[in-house]
N, C-alpha and C positions, 0 to 999 in steps of 0.2 A: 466502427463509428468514425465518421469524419470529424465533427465536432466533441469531443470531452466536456460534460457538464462542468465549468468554473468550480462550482462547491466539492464537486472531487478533486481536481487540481489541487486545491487549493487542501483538504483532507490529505490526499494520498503524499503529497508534497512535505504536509508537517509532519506527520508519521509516519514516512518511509526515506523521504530523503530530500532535507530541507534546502539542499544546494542544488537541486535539480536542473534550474535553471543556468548555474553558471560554471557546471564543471565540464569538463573532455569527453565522460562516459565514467570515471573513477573517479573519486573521493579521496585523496590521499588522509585528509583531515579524521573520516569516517573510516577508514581502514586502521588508522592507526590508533585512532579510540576504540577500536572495535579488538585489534589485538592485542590492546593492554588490559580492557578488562577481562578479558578470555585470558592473560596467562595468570591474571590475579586470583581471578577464582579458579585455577586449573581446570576449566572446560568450557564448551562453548555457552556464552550467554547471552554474547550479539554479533551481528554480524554488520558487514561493511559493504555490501551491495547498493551499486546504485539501482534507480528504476532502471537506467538500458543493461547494467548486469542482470537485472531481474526476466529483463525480455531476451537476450540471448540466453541465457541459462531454458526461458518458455519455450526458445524455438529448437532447440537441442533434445528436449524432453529428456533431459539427464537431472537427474536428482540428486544426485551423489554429489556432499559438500565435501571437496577436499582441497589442498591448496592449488593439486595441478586443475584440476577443475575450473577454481577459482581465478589461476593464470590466465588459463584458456578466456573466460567471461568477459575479463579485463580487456581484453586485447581488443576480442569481439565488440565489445560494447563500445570502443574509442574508435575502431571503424563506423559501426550504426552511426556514434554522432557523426562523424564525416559525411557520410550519405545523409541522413535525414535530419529534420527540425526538431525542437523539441517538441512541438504540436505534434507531430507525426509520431515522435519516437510514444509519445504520453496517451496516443488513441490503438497503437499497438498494444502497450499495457493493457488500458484501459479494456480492449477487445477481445484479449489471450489469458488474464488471471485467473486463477482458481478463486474460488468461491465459496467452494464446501456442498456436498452433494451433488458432485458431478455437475457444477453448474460454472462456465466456463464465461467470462465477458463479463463486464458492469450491466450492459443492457439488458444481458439474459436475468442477471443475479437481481436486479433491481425488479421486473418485472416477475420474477421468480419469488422474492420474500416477499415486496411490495402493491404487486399487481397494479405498479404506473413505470412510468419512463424512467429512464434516470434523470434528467433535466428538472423531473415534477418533484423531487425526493428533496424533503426538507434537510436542516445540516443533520441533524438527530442520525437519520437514516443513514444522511451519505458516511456520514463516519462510522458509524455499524458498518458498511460494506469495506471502508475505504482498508479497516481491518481486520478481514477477512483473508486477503489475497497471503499475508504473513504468516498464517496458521491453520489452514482453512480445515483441516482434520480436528486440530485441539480446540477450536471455538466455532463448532457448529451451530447455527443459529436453531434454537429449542433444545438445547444441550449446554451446562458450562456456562450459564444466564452470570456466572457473577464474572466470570472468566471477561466475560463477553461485553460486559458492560464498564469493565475497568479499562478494558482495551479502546474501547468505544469514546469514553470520555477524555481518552487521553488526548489523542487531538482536539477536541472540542476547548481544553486547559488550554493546552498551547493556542490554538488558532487567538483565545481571549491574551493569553498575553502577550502575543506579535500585534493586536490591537484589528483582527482582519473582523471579528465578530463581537459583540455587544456583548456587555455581561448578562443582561436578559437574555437574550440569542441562547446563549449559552447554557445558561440556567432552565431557560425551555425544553433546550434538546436533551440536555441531558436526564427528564424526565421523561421523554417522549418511550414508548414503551420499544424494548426490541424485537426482533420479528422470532416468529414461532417456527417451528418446526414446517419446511416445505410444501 
């Protein structure tokens, strides 16, 4: 997709990586929050990925988190921004994320739970999909509903207190129901 529905921007932004906008490709902030609470609980609990580590890692189709891995992502992903905008880097996301069910793209995934566009998908939905791409195995949608719905309103919290969405907004979406099984 050339254009990114705003409401996912704006979803995938809060909950995946809220400095998206104004870093190199790394997170120095995010990496180092991320390896302090991983050595406190002695195992992984979060990770330090930005979205363009996310889409170099998509276009490698390597899975395997390790640190050389994670070397490699880094590097890669501070090239990407080099070459491209972050419009561009965020409709690659946007086009290439899992989903869950083999359902690969926002457009696909939107039309796939939703049966409408992504553009048409209220905030309720788009943060239902927005995380998805994070786990898309452990919070299948018709599967893990409370998993799913803790996840879901996590951005919708946040979006209310960066002040992007109304506390109605809010309070709507977060009853709006989540999507079923495929």
């Amino acid at each position: 997709a050339e254009k990114v529905p705003e409401k996912f921007i704006e979803c995938i932004t809060t909950f995946e990586d809220k400095r998206f906008f104004y870093h190199p490709g790394i997170d120095p902030a995010a990496i180092f929050r991320a390896v302090s609470k991983n050595v406190k609980s002695k195992k992984t609990v979060q990770g330090g990925s930005t979205l363009s580590m996310q889409v170099m890692r998509l276009s490698q189709q390597n899975n395997r988190r390790n640190i050389w891995n994670k070397i490699k992502e880094s590097i890669l992903a501070v090239r990407l921004e080099c070459s491209y905008t972050k419009d561009e880097i965020m409709a690659l996301y946007a086009g290439n994320a899992p989903f869950g069910s083999n359902v690969v793209g926002l457009e696909a995934a939107a039309w796939r739970y939703y049966g409408r566009s992504a553009d048409k998908l209220s905030w309720g939905e788009t943060a239902a999909l927005a995380v998805l791409p994070n786990a898309p195995a452990l919070v299948h949608p018709g599967k893990n509903n409370h998993t799913l719905l803790k996840k879901r309103n996590t951005p919708l919290d946040k979006l209310l207190e960066a002040g992007k969405i109304d506390s109605s907004t809010c309070e709507l979406s977060e009853i709006e129901p989540l999507p079923g099984k495929p």
